[in-house]
C-alpha positions as a Markdown table, in Angstrom:
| # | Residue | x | y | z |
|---|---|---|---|---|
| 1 | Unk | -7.3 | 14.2 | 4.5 |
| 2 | Unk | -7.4 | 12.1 | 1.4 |
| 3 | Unk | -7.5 | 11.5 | -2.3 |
| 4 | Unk | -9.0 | 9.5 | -4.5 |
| 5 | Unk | -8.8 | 8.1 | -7.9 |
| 6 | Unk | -10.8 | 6.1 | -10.6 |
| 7 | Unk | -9.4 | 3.5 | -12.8 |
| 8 | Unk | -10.9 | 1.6 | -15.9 |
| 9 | Unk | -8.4 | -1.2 | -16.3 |
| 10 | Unk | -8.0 | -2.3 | -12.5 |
| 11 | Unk | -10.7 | -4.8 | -11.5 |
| 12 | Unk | -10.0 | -3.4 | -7.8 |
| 13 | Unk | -13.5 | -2.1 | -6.9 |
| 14 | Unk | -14.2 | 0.8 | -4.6 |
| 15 | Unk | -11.1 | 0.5 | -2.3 |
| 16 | Unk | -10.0 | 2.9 | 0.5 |
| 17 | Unk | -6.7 | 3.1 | 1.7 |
| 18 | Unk | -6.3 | 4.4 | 5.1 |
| 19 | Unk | -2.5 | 5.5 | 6.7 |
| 20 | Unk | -2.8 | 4.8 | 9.7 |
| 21 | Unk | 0.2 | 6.0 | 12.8 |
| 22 | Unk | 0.7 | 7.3 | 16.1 |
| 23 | Unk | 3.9 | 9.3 | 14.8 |
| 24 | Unk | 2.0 | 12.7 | 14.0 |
| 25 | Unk | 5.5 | 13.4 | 11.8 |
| 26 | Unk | 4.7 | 10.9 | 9.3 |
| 27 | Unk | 1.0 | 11.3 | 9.2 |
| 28 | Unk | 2.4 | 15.8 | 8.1 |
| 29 | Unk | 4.2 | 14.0 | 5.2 |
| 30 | Unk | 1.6 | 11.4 | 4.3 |
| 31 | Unk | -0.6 | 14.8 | 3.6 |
| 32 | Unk | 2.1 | 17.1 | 2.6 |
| 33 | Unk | 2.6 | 14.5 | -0.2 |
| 34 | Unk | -1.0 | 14.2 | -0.9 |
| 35 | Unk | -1.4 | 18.1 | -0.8 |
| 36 | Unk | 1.9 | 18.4 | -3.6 |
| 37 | Unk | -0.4 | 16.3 | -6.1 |
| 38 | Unk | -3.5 | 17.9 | -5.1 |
| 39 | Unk | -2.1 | 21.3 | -5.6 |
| 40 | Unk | -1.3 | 20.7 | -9.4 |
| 41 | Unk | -3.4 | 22.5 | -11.2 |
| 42 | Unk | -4.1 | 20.1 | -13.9 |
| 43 | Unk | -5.6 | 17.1 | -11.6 |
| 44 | Unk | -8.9 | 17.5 | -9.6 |
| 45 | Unk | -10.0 | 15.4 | -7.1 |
| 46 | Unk | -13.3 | 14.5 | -6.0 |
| 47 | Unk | -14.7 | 12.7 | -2.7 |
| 48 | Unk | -17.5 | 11.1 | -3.8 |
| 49 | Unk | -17.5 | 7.7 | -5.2 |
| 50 | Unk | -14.2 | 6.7 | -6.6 |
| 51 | Unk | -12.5 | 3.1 | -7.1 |
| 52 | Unk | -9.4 | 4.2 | -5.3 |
| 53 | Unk | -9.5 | 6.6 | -1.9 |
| 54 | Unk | -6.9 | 7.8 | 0.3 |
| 55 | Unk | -7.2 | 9.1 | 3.5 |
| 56 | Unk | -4.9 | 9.0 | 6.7 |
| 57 | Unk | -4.9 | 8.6 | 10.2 |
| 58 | Unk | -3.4 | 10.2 | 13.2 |
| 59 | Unk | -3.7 | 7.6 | 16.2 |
| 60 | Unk | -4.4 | 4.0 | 17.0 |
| 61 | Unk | -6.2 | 1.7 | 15.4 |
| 62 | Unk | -8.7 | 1.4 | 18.2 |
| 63 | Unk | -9.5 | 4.8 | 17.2 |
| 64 | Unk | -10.0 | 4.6 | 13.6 |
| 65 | Unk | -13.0 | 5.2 | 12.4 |
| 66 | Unk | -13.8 | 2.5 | 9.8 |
| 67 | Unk | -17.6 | 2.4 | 8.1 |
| 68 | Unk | -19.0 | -1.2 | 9.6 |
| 69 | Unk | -20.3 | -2.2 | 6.3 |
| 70 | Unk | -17.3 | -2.7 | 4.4 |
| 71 | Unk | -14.9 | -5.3 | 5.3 |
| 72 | Unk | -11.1 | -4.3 | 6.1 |
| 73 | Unk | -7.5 | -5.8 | 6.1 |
| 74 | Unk | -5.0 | -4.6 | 8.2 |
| 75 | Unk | -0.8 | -4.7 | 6.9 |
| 76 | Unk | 1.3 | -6.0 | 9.1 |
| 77 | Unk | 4.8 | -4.5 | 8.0 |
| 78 | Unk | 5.8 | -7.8 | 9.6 |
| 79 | Unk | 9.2 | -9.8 | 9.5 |
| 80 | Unk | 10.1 | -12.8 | 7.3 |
| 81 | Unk | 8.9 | -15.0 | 9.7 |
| 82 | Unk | 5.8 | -13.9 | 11.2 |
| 83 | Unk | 7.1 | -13.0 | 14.5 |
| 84 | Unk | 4.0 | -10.8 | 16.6 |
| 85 | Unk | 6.0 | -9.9 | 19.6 |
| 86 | Unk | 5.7 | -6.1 | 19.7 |
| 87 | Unk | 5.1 | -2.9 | 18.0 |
| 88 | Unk | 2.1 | -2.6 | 16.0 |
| 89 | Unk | 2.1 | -6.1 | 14.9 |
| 90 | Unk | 1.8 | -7.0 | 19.1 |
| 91 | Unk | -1.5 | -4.7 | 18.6 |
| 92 | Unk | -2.3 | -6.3 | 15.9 |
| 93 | Unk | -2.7 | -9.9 | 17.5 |
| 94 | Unk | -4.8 | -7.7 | 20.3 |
| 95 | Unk | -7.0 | -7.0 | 17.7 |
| 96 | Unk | -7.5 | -10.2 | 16.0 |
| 97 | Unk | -7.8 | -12.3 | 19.3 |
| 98 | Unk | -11.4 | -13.3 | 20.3 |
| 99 | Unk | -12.0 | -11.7 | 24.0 |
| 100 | Unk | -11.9 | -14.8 | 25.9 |
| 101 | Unk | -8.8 | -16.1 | 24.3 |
| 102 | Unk | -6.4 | -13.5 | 24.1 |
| 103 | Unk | -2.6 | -14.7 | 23.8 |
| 104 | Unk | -0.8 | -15.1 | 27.2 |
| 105 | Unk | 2.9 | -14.8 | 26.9 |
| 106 | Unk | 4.3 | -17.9 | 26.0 |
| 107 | Unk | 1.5 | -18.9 | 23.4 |
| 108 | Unk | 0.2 | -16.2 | 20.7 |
| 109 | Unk | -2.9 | -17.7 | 18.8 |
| 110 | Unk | -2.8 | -14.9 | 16.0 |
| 111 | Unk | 1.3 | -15.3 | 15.4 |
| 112 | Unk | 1.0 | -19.2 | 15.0 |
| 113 | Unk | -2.4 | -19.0 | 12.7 |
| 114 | Unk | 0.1 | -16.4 | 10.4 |
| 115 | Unk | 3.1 | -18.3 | 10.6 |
| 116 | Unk | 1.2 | -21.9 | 9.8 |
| 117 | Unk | 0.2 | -19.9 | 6.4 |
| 118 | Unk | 3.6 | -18.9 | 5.2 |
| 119 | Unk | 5.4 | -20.5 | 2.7 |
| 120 | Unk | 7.6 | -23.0 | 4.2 |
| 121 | Unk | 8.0 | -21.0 | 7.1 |
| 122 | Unk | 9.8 | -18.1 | 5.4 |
| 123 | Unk | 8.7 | -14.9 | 3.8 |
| 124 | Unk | 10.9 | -12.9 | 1.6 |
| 125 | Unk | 11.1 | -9.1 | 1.9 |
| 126 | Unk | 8.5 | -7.3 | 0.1 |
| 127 | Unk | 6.4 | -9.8 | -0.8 |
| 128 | Unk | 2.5 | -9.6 | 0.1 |
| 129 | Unk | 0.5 | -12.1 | 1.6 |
| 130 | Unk | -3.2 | -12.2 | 2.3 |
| 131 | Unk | -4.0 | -14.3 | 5.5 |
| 132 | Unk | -7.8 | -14.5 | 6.0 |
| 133 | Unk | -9.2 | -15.3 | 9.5 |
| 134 | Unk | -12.9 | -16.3 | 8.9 |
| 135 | Unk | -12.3 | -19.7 | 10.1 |
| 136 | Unk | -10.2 | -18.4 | 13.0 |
| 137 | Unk | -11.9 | -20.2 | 16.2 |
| 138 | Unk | -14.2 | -17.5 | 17.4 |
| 139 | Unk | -13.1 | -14.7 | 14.9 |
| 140 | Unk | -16.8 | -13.1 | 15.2 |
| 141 | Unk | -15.7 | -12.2 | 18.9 |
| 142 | Unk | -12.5 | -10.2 | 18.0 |
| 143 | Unk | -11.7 | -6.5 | 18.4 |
| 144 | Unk | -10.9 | -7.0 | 14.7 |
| 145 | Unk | -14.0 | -7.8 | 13.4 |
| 146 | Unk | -16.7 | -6.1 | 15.7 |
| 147 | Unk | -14.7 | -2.8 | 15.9 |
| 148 | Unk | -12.9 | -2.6 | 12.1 |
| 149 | Unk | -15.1 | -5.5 | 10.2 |
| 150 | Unk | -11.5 | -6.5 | 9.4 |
| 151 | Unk | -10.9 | -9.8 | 8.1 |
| 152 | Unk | -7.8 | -10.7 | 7.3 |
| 153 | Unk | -4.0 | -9.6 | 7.7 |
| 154 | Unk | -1.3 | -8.7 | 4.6 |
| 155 | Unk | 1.4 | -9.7 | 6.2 |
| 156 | Unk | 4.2 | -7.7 | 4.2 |
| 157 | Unk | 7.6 | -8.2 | 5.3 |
| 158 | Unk | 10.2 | -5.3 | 5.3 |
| 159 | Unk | 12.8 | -6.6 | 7.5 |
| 160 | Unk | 14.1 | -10.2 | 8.3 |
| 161 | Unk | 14.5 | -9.3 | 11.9 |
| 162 | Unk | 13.3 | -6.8 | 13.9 |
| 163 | Unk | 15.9 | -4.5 | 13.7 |
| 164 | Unk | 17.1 | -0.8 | 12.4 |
| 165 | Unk | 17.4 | -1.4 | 8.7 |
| 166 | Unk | 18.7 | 2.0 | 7.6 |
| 167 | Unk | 22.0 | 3.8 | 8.6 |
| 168 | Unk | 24.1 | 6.7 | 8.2 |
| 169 | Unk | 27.3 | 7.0 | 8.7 |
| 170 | Unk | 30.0 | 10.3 | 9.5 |
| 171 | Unk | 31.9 | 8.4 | 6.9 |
| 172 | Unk | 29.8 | 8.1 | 4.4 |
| 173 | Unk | 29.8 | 10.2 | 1.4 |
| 174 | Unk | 26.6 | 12.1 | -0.3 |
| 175 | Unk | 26.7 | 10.2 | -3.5 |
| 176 | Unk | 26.0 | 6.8 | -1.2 |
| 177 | Unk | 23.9 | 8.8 | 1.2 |
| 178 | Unk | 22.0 | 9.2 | -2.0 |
| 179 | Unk | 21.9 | 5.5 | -3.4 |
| 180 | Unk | 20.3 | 4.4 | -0.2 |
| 181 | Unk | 17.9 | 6.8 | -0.1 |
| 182 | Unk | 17.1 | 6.6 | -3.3 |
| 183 | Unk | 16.6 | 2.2 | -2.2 |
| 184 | Unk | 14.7 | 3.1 | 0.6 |
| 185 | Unk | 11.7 | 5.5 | -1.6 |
| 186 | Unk | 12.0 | 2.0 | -4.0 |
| 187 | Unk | 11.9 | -0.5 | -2.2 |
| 188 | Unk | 8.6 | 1.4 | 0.2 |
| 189 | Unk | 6.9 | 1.8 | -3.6 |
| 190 | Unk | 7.5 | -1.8 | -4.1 |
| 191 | Unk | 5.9 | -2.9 | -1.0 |
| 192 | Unk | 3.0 | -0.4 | -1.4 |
| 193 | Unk | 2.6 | -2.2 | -5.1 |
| 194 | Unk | 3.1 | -5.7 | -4.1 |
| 195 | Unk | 0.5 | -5.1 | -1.4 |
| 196 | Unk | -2.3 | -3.9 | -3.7 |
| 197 | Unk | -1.6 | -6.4 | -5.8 |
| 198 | Unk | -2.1 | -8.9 | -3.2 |
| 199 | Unk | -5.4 | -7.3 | -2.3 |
| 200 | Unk | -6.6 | -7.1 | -5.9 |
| 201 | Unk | -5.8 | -11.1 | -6.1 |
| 202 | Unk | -7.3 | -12.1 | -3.3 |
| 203 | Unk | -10.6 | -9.9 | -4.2 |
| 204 | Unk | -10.6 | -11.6 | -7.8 |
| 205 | Unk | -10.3 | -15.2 | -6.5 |
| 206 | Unk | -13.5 | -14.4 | -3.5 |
| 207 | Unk | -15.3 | -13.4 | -6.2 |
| 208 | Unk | -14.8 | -16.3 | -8.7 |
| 209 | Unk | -15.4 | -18.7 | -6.0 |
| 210 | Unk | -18.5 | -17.4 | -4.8 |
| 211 | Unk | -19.8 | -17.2 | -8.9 |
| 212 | Unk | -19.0 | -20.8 | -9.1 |
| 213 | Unk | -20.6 | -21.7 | -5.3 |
| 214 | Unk | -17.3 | -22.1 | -4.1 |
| 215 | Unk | -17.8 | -19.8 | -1.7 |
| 216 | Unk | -21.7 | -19.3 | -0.6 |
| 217 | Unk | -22.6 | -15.7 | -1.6 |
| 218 | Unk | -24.2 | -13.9 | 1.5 |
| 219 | Unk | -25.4 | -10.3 | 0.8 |
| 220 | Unk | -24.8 | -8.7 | 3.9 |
| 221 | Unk | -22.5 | -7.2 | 6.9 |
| 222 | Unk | -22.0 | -10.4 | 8.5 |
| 223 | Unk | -20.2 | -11.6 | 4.8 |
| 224 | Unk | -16.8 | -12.4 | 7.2 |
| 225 | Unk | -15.6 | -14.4 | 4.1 |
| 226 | Unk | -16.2 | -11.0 | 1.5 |
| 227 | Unk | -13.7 | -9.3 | -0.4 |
| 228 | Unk | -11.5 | -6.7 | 1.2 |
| 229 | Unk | -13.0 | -2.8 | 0.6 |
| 230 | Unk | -11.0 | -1.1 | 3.2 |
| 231 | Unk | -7.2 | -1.5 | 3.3 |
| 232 | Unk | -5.5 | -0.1 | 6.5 |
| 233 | Unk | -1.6 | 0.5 | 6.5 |
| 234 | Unk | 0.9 | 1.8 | 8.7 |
| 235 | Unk | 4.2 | 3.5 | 8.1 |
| 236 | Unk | 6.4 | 1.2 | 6.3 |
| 237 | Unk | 9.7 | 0.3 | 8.0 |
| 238 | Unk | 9.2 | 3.7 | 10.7 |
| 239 | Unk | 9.5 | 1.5 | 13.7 |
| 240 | Unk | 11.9 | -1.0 | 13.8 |
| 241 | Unk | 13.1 | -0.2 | 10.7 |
| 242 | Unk | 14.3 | 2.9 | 11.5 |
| 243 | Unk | 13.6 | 4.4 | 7.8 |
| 244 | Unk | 13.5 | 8.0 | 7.4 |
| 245 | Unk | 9.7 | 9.3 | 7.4 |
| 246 | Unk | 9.9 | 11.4 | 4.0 |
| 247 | Unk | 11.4 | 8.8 | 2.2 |
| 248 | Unk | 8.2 | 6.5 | 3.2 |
| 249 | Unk | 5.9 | 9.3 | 2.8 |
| 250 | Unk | 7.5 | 9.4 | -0.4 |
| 251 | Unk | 7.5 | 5.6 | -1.7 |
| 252 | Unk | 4.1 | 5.3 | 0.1 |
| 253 | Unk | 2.2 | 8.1 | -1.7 |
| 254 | Unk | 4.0 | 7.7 | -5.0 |
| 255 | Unk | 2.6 | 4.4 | -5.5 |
| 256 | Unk | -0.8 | 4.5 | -4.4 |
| 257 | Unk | -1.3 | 7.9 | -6.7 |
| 258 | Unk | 0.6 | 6.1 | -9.7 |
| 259 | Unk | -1.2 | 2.9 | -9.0 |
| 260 | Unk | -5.1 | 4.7 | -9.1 |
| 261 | Unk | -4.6 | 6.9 | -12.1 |
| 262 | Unk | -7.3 | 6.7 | -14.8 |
| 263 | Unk | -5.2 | 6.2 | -17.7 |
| 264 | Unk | -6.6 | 6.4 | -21.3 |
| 265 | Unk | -4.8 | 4.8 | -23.6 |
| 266 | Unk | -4.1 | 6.3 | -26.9 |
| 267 | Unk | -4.4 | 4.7 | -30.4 |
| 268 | Unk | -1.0 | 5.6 | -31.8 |
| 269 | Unk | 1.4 | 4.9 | -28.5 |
| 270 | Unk | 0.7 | 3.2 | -25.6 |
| 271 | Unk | 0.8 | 4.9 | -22.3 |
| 272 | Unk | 2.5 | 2.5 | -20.1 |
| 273 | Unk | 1.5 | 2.3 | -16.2 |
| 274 | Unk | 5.0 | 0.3 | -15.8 |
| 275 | Unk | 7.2 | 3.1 | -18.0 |
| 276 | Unk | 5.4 | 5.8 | -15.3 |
| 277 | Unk | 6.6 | 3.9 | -12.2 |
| 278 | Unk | 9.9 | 3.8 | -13.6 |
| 279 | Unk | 9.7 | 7.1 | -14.7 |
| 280 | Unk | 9.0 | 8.4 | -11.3 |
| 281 | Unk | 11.9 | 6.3 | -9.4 |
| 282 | Unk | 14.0 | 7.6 | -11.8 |
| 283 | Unk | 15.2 | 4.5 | -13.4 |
| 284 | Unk | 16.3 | 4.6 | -17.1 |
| 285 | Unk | 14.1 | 2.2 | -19.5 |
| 286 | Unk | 15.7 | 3.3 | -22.2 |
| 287 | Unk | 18.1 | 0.1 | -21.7 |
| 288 | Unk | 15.0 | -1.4 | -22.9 |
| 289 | Unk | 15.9 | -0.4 | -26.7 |
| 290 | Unk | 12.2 | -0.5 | -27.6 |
| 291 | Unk | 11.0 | 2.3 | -30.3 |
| 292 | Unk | 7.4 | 1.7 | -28.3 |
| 293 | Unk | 9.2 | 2.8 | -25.0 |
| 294 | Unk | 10.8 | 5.8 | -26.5 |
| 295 | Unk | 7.2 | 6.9 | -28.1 |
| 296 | Unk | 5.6 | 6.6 | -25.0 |
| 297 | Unk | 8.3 | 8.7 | -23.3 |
| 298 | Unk | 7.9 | 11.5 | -25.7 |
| 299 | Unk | 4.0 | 11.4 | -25.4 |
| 300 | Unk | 4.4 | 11.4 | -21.7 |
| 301 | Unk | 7.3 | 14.5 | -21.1 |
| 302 | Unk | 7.2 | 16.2 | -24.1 |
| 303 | Unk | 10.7 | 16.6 | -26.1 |
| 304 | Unk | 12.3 | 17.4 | -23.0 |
| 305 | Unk | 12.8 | 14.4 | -20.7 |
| 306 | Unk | 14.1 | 15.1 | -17.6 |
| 307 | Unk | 14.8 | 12.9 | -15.2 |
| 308 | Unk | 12.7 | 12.9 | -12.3 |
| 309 | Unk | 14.8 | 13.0 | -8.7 |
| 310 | Unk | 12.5 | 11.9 | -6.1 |
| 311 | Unk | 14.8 | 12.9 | -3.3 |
| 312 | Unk | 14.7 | 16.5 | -4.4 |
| 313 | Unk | 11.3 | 16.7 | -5.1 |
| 314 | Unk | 7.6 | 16.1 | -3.6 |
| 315 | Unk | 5.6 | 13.7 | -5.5 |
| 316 | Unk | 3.2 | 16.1 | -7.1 |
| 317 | Unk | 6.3 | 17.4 | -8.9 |
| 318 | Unk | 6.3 | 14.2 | -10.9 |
| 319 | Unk | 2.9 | 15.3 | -12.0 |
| 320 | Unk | 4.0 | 18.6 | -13.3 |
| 321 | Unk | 6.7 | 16.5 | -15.5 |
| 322 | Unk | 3.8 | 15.0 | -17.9 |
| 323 | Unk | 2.5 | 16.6 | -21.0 |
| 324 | Unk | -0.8 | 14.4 | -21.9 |
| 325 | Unk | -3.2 | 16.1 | -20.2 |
| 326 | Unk | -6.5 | 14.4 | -21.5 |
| 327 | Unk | -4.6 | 10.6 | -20.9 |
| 328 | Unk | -5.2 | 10.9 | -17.3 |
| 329 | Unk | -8.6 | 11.3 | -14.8 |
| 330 | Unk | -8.8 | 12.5 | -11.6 |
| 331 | Unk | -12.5 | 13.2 | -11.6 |
């Protein structure tokens, strides 16, 4: 199942997401997500040919399907400091481990190469790095490359530890059942948006340094140093983590949609992608006290803003909240 988008002001060229997860729960909300946007009647999709493509995955990433012509980076919803030792990230290292060298159990190859990258050993939560593996010794022979054309690794933080990072308790009342909730859907949007902002860097610097010879340009499948065109994610924070699947589905889905729509901008009041995130996790810009904020709001909802509440509502309901239909392409 998938989506996909078009987008005039995003240099990210002809990049497909893939969800990818062996919990056939969150894979139902990744497309019942999907399916609330794509059942809103004023937004039609099209398969062919987009900028922006979203499809997901039910099963392992030995059994995705990836087109071998296009190059791939896989997220690691890792820890702060790029600890491999289980999960997906432990089939992760599988994967990006050349067959005659794969890690015993005291030594992991693939953990030290991401670790010797971080900043000063330590990698705040949600924050997106890009960790590229051509010069890995004997990359060519991974699972990673011959089986995914995958090149690299975002390693994306969403826990400092390994550990459950979302509870409930008899005690707690529904207004702060609420507030973290509410954290979780942000903070999963955040991670998606960091993330694709990483990606779009790194694709932007490969391609400066190849127009200025940096980087020799090689037109074809064995380009191991070419930009990412496939991203590959798993749930965010559904292991470990603990976090509740519709709330990721949620966060997940919300920012990928919101971060591929084809906005046209209008003469007399800007539409602001930034005002439509906030819009849609429900935070009030009006604090802002900018008349250009407030004109955009009205453009956007009409005279009667209401509040979006993702935690009552599917993401395509956001959708049915805007007015402008002409300011936004799906086709």
């Amino acid at each position: 199942m998938g989506i996909n988008y078009k987008d005039k002001d995003i240099q990210m060229s002809s990049l497909k997401v893939v969800l990818v997860d062996t919990n056939p729960l969150l894979v139902k909300a990744w497309n019942a997500q999907i399916n609330s946007i794509k059942q809103y009647s004023k937004f039609k999709f099209k398969f062919p040919s987009s900028t922006l493509s979203i499809e997901t995955h039910h099963g392992y990433l030995s059994s995705l399907p990836v087109e071998t012509k296009l190059r791939s980076a896989i997220v690691s919803p890792a820890n702060s400091i790029g600890g491999m030792g289980g999960g997906f990230d432990e089939s992760l290292c599988d994967l990006f481990t050349p067959f005659e060298n794969k890690p015993g159990k005291i030594y992991n190859p693939v953990e030290s190469w991401i670790r010797k990258y971080l900043h000063h050993g330590y990698t705040p939560l949600g924050t997106a790095h890009v960790i590229e593996f051509y010069n890995f010794p004997k990359f060519k022979l991974s699972k990673a490359w011959l089986n995914l054309h995958a090149n690299s690794i975002v390693v994306l933080p969403t826990m400092r530890i390994p550990h459950s990072i979302y509870e409930i308790k008899n005690t707690d009342s529904q207004d702060r059942i609420d507030i973290r909730n509410e954290h979780v859907v942000k903070f999963v949007f955040d991670c998606i948006w960091e993330t694709l902002c990483a990606v779009n860097r790194h694709n932007e610097r490969i391609v400066a340094f190849k127009r200025s010879n940096l980087i020799p340009t090689i037109d074809s499948d064995d380009d191991i140093q070419g930009t990412v065109d496939t991203l590959i994610i798993p749930g965010l924070g559904t292991g470990y983590g603990n976090l509740p699947i519709e709330l990721v589905a949620k966060g997940m889905i919300g920012a990928l949609s919101i971060w591929g729509l084809d906005l046209e901008v209008n003469t007399k009041t800007t539409i602001d992608r930034g005002l439509m995130c906030l819009s849609f996790l429900g935070e009030n810009y009006k604090l802002f006290h900018n008349d250009d904020i407030c004109r955009s709001e009205k453009l956007m909802f009409g005279d009667n803003y209401t509040k979006f509440d993702i935690l009552k509502n599917d993401v395509g309901k956001f959708y049915q909240l805007l007015k402008f239909d002409n300011n936004i392409n799906f086709d």
